[in-house]
KOLTIVEX-336446 format. One record per residue (C-alpha): x, y, z. Coordinates in nm, 4 decimals. Layout:
<pts>
{pt {X,Y,Z}}
...
</pts>
This chain:
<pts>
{pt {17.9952,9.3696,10.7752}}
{pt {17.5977,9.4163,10.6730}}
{pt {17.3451,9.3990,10.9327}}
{pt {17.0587,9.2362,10.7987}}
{pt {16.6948,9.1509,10.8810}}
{pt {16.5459,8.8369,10.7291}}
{pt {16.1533,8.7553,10.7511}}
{pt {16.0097,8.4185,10.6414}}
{pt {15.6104,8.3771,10.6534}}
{pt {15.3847,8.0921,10.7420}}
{pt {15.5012,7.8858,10.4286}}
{pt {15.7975,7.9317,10.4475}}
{pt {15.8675,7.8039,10.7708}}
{pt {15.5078,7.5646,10.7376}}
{pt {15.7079,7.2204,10.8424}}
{pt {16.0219,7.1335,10.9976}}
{pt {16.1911,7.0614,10.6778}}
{pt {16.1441,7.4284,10.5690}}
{pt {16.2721,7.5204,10.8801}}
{pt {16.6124,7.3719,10.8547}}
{pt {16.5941,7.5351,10.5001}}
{pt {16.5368,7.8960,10.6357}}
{pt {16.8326,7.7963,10.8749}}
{pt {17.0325,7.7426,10.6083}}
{pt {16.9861,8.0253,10.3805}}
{pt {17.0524,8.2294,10.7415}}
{pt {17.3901,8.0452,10.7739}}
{pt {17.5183,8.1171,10.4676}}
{pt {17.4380,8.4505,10.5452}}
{pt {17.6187,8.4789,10.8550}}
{pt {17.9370,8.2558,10.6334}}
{pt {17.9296,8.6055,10.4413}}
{pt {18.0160,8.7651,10.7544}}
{pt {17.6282,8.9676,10.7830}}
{pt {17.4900,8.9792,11.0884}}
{pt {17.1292,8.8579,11.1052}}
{pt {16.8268,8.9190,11.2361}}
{pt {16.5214,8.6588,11.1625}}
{pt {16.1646,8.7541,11.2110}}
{pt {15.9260,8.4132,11.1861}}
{pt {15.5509,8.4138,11.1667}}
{pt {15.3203,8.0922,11.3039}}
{pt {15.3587,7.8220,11.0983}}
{pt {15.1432,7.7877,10.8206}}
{pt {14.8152,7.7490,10.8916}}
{pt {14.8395,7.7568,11.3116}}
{pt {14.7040,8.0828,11.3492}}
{pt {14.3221,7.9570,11.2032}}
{pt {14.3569,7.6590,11.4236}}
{pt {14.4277,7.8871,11.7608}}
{pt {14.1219,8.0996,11.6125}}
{pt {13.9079,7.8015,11.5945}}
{pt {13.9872,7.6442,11.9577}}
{pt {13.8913,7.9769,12.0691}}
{pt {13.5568,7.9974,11.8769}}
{pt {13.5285,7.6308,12.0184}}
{pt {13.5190,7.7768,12.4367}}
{pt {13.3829,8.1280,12.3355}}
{pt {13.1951,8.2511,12.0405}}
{pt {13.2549,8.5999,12.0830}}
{pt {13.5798,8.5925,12.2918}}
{pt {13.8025,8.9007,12.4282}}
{pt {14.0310,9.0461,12.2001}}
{pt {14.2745,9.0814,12.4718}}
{pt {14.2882,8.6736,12.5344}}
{pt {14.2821,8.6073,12.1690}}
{pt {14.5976,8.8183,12.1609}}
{pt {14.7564,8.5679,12.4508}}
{pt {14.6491,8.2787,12.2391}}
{pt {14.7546,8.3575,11.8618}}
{pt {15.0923,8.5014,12.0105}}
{pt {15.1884,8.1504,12.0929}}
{pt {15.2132,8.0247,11.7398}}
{pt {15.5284,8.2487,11.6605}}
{pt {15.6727,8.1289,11.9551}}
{pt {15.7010,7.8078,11.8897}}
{pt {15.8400,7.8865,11.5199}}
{pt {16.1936,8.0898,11.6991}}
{pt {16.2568,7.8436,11.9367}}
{pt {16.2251,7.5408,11.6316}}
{pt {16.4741,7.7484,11.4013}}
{pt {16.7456,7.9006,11.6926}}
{pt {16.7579,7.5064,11.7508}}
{pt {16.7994,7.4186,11.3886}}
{pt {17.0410,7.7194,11.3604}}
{pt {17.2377,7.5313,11.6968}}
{pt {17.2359,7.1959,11.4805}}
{pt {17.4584,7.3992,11.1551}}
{pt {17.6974,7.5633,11.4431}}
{pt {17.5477,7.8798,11.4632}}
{pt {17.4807,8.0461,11.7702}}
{pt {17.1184,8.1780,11.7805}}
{pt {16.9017,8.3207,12.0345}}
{pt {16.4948,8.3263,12.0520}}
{pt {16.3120,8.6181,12.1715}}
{pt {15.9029,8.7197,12.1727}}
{pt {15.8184,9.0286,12.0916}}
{pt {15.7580,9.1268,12.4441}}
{pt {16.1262,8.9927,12.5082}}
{pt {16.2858,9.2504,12.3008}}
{pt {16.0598,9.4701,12.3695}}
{pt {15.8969,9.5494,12.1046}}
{pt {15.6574,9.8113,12.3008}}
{pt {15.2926,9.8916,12.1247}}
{pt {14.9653,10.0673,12.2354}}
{pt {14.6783,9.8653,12.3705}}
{pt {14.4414,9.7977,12.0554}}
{pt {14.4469,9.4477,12.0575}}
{pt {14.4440,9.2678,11.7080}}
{pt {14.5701,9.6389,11.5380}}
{pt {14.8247,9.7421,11.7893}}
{pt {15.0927,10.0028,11.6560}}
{pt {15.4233,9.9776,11.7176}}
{pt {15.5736,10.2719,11.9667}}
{pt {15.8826,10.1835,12.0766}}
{pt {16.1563,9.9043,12.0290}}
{pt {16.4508,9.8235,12.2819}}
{pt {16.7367,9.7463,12.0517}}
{pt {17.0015,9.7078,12.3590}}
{pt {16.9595,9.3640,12.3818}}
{pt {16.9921,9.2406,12.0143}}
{pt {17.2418,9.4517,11.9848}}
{pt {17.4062,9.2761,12.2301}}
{pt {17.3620,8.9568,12.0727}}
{pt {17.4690,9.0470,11.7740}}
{pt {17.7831,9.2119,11.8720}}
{pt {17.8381,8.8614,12.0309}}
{pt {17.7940,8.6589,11.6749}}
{pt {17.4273,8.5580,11.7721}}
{pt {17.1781,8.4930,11.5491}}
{pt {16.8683,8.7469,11.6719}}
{pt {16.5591,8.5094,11.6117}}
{pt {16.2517,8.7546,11.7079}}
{pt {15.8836,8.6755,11.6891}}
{pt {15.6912,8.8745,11.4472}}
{pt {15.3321,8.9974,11.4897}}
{pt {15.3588,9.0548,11.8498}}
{pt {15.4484,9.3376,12.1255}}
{pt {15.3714,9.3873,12.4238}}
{pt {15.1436,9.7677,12.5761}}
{pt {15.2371,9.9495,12.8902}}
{pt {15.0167,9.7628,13.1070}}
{pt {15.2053,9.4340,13.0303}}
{pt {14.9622,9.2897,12.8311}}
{pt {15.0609,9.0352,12.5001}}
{pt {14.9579,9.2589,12.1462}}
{pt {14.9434,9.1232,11.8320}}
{pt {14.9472,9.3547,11.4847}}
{pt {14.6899,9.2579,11.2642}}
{pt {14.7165,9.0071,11.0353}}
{pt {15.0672,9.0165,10.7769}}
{pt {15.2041,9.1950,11.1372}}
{pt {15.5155,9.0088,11.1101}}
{pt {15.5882,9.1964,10.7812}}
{pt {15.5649,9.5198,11.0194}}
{pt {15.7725,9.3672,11.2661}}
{pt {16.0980,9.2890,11.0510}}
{pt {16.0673,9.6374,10.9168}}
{pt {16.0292,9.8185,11.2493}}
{pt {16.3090,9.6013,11.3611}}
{pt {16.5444,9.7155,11.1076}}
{pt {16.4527,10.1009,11.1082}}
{pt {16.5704,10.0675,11.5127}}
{pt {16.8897,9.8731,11.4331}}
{pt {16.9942,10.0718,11.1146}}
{pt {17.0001,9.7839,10.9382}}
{pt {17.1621,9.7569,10.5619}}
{pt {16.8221,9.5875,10.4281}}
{pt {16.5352,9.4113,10.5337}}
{pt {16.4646,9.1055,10.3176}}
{pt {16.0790,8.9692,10.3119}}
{pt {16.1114,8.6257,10.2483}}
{pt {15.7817,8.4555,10.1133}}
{pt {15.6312,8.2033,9.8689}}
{pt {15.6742,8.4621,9.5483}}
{pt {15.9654,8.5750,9.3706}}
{pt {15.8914,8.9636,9.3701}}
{pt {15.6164,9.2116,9.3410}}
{pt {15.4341,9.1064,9.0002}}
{pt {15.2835,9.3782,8.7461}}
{pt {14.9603,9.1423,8.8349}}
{pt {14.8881,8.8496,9.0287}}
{pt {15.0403,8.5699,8.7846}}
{pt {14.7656,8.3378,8.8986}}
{pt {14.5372,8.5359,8.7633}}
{pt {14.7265,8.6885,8.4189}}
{pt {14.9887,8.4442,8.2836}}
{pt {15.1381,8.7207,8.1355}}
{pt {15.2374,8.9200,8.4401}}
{pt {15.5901,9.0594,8.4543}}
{pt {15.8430,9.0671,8.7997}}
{pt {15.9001,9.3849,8.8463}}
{pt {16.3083,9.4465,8.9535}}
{pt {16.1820,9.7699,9.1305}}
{pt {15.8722,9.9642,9.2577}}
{pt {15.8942,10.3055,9.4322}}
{pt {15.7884,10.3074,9.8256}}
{pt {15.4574,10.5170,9.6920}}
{pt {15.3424,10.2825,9.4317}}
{pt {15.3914,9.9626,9.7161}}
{pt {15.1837,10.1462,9.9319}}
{pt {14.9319,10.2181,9.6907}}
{pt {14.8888,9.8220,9.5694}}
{pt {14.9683,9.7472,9.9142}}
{pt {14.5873,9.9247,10.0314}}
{pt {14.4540,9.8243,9.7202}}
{pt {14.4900,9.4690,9.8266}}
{pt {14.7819,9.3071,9.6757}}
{pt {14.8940,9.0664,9.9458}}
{pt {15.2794,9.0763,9.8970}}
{pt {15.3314,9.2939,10.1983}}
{pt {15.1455,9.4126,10.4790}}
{pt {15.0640,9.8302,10.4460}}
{pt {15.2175,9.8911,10.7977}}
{pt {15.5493,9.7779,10.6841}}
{pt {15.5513,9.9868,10.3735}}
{pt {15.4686,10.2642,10.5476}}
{pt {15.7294,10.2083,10.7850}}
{pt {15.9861,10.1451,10.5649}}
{pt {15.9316,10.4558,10.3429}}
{pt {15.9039,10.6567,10.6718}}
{pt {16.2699,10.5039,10.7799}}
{pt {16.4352,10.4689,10.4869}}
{pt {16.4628,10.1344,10.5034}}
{pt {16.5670,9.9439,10.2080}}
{pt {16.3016,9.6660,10.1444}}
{pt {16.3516,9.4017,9.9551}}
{pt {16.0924,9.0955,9.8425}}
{pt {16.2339,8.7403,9.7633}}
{pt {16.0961,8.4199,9.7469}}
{pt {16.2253,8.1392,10.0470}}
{pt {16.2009,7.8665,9.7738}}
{pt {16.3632,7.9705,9.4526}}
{pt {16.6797,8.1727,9.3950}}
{pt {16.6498,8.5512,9.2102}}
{pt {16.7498,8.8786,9.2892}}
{pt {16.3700,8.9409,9.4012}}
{pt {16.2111,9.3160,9.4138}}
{pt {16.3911,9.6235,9.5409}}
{pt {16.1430,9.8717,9.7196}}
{pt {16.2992,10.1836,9.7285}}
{pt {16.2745,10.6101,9.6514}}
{pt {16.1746,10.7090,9.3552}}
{pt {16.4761,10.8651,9.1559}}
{pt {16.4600,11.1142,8.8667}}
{pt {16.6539,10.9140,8.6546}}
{pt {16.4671,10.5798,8.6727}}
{pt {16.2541,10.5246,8.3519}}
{pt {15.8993,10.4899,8.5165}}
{pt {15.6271,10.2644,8.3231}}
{pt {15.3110,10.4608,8.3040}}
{pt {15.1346,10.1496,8.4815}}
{pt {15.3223,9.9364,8.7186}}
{pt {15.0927,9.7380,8.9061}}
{pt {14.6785,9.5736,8.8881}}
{pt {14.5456,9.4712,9.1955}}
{pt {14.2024,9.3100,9.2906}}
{pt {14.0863,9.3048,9.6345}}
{pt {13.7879,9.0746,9.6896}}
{pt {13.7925,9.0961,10.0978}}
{pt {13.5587,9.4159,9.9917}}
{pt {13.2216,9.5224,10.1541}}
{pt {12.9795,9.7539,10.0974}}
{pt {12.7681,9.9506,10.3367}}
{pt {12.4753,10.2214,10.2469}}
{pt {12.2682,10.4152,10.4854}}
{pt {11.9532,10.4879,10.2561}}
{pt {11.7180,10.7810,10.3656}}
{pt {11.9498,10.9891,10.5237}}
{pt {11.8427,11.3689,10.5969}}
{pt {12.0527,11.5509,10.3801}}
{pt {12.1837,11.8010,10.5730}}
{pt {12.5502,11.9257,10.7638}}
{pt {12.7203,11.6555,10.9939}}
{pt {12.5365,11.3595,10.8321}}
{pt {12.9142,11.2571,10.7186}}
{pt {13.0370,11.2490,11.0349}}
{pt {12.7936,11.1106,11.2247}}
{pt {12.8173,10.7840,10.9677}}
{pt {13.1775,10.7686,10.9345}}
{pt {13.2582,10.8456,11.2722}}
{pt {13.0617,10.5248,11.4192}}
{pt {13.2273,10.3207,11.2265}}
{pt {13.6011,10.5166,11.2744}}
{pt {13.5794,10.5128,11.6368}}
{pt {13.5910,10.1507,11.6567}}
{pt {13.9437,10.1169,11.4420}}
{pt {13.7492,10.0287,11.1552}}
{pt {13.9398,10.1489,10.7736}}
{pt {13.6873,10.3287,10.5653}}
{pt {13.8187,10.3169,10.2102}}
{pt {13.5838,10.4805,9.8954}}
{pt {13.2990,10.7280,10.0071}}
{pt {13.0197,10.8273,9.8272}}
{pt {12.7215,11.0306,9.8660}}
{pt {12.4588,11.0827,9.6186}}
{pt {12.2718,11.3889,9.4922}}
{pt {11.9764,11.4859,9.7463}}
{pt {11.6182,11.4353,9.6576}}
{pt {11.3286,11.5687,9.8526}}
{pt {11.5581,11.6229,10.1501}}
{pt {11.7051,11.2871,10.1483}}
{pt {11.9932,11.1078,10.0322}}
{pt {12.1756,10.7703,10.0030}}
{pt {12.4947,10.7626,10.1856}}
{pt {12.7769,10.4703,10.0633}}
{pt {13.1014,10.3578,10.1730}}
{pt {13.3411,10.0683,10.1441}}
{pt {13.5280,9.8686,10.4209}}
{pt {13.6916,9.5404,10.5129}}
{pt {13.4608,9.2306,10.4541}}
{pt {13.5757,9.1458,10.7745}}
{pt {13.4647,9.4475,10.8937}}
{pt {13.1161,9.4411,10.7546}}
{pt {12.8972,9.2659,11.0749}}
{pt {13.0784,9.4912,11.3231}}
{pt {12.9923,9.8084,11.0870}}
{pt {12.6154,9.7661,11.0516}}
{pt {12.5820,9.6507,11.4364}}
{pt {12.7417,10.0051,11.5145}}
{pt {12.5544,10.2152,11.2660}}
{pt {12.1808,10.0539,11.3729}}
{pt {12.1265,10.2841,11.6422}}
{pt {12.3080,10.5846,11.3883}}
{pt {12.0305,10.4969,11.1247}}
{pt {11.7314,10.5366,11.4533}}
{pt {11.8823,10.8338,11.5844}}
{pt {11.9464,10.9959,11.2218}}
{pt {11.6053,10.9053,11.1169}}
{pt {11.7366,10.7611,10.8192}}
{pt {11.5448,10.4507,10.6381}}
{pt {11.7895,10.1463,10.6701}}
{pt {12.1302,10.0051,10.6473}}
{pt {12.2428,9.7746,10.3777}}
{pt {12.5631,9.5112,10.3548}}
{pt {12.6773,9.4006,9.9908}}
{pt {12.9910,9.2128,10.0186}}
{pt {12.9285,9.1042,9.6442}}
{pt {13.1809,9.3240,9.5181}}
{pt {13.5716,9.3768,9.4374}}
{pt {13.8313,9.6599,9.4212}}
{pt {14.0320,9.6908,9.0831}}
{pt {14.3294,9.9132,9.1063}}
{pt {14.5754,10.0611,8.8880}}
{pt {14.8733,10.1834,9.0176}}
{pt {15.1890,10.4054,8.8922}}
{pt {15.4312,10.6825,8.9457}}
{pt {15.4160,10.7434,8.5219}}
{pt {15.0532,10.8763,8.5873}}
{pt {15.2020,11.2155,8.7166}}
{pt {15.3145,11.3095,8.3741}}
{pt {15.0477,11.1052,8.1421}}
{pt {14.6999,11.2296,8.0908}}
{pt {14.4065,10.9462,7.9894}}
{pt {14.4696,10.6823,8.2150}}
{pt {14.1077,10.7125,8.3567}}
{pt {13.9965,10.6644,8.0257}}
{pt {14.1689,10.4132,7.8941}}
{pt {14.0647,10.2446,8.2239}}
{pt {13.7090,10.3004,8.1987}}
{pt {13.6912,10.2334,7.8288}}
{pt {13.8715,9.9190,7.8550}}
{pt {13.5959,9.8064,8.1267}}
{pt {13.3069,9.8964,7.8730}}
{pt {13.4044,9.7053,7.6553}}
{pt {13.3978,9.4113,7.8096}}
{pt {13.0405,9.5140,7.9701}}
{pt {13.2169,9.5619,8.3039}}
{pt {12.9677,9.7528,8.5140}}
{pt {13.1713,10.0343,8.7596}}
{pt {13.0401,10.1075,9.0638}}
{pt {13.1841,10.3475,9.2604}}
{pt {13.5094,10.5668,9.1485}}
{pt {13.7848,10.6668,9.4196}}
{pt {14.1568,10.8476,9.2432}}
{pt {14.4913,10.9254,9.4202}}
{pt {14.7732,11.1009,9.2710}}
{pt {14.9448,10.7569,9.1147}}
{pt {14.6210,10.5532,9.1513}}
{pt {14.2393,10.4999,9.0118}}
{pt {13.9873,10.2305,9.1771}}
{pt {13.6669,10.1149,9.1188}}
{pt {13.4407,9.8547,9.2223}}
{pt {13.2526,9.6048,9.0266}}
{pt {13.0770,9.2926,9.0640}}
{pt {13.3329,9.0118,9.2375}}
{pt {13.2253,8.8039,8.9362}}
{pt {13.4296,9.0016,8.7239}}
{pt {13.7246,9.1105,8.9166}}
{pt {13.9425,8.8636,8.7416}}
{pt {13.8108,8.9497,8.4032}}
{pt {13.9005,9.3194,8.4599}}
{pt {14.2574,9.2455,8.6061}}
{pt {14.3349,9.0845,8.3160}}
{pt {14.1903,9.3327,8.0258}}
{pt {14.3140,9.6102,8.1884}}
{pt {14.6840,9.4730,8.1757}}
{pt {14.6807,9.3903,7.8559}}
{pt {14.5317,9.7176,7.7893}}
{pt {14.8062,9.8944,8.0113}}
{pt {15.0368,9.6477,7.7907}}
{pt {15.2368,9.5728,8.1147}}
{pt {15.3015,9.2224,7.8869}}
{pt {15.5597,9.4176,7.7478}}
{pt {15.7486,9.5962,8.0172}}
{pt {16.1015,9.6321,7.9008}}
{pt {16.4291,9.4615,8.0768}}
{pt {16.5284,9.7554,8.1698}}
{pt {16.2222,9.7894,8.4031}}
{pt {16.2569,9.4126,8.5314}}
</pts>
């Protein structure tokens, strides 16, 4: 008997309809004899409208109560699909996330996940219940309702299984696998029948939008096997698992574009010890991801000082760094969000030289301007104009020829 965790996003359980279709891809489940656990987000599109009422009573409102508010989307999903599992004759039970508890620390809108009680779904499930859990949510020490970031519910079902044990943890969503690029953007891009934990990760922060980072993490950390299917068509989906010395790697497995990229650059800066830190660590302090750095060459005792983050993130940056910029003595700070993040990704570039410049040459050629330069072990990004992200994803995997993956790698 497999214990398994299920996890169906927004569209997937975005009417009642597809609700009484998850149900029914759970039953059969449990007619194998598994025993499930189902992690729900909000229904499609419910989170934006619980954002907007708020911004409707409070332009700039707490993040604690906006954590109260969005939490109650998910909860209405688990208690619509434990009563369309009680309608097929399966016994189901509905829990929050503070129910379970799933316990985090107090940043509200990022919380982390510390701790999860697994007594009680245990319990259930010993007792052929159907766990039904809300993902995206926990609950901090004080008591107080935390939500994960957005894609949380991703985190949620993996968390969930590395406390349980579980045999797999299936993410359920509205594509068939992790593609070698996004096939809305290259017709030509492959399903990929496996991807190493490192390589998920790496498109994962590049901005592919499959799964959530958290949940990769946590799954590689755990062990957990992760696997990515879609809720509307049948297929054996994408195994995310270890890499293993006898799996035939593809120098390139994955291009990503992420075009929720911004900008900042502190111009005029002294150029002198602790100027890094003093930047950065504004804009750290406040939970904000910093992603590529760069500072240029000094010139008569002055420099330029760059760095990418969230375009989300942007406003809340350059508010903080203002009174850096007066106290540093530098000139001024600038906000571009006109730009996107290619990536390349892949365990084969261990062992192959001249990705880089097949990479850059590839760009040139198509008079794709590169902006800024950041490299990994398995990965290369750059940034160019957002008017040409699409135009690069697409040269650079035919130029990668990952049109021609083999079935082997599928």
């Amino acid at each position: 008997m497999s214990l398994i965790v299920e996890k169906y996003g927004g569209t997937s359980v975005g009417s009642p309809e597809r609700i009484q279709v998850v149900a029914k891809n759970v039953a059969e489940s449990v007619a194998k004899g598994d025993r499930v656990v189902v992690v729900v987000s909000a229904m499609s599109g419910e989170t934006n409208r619980l954002l907007s009422l708020a911004n409707e009573v409070n332009s700039k409102p707490s993040n604690r109560e906006l954590d109260v508010l969005v939490s109650t989307g998910e909860q209405v999903t688990i208690a619509l699909l434990a009563m369309a599992l009680h309608s097929l004759g399966v016994g189901a039970r509905s829990y929050t996330g503070p129910q379970v508890k799933i316990l985090t620390d107090n940043i509200h809108g990022k919380a982390r996940i510390v701790h999860i009680d697994s007594d009680k779904m245990m319990n259930d499930l010993n007792n052929d219940q159907v766990v039904v859990v809300a993902g995206f949510q926990g609950v901090d020490e004080g008591g107080s309702i935390t939500t994960l970031g957005r894609g949380g519910s991703d985190t949620t079902a993996v968390a969930l299984a590395a406390a349980l044990k579980a045999d797999e943890c299936r993410i359920y969503t509205d594509v068939d696998g992790v593609y070698t690029a996004d096939p809305r953007v290259v017709s030509e891009a492959r399903r990929l029948g496996r991807i190493t934990f490192e390589e998920m990760l790496e498109l994962s922060g590049a901005g592919a939008k499959i799964l959530q980072l958290r949940s990769v993490e946590f799954a590689g950390k755990y062990n957990v096997p992760l696997r990515v299917l879609s809720s509307f068509e049948g297929g054996p989906g994408t195994l995310i698992t270890y890499e293993e010395s006898s799996m035939e790697q593809p120098l390139i497995s994955g291009i990503t574009a992420n075009m929720d990229e911004a900008k900042i650059t502190v111009r005029g800066v002294p150029d002198k010890p602790g100027i890094a830190y003093s930047i950065i660590g504004a804009v750290s302090d406040a939970h904000i991801n910093v992603d590529m750095i760069v500072q240029n060459v000094g010139s008569d005792g002055l420099t330029d000082f760059t760095f990418t983050v969230s375009g989300a993130d942007l406003e809340k940056s350059v508010e903080l760094l203002t009174p850096v910029v007066d106290k540093l003595d530098a000139q001024t700070v600038i906000g571009d969000t006109n730009l996107a993040k290619i990536s390349v990704v892949g365990i084969g570039m261990r062992s192959h030289a001249g990705v880089a410049t097949t990479m850059f040459q590839a760009l040139a050629d198509k008079s794709i301007n590169i902006q800024m330069i950041s490299t990994s072990e398995i990965k290369i990004s750059v940034t160019v104009d957002k008017e040409y992200a699409e135009l690069a994803v697409r040269t650079l995997h035919k130029a990668f020829g990952l049109e021609h993956l083999t079935n082997d790698l599928l």
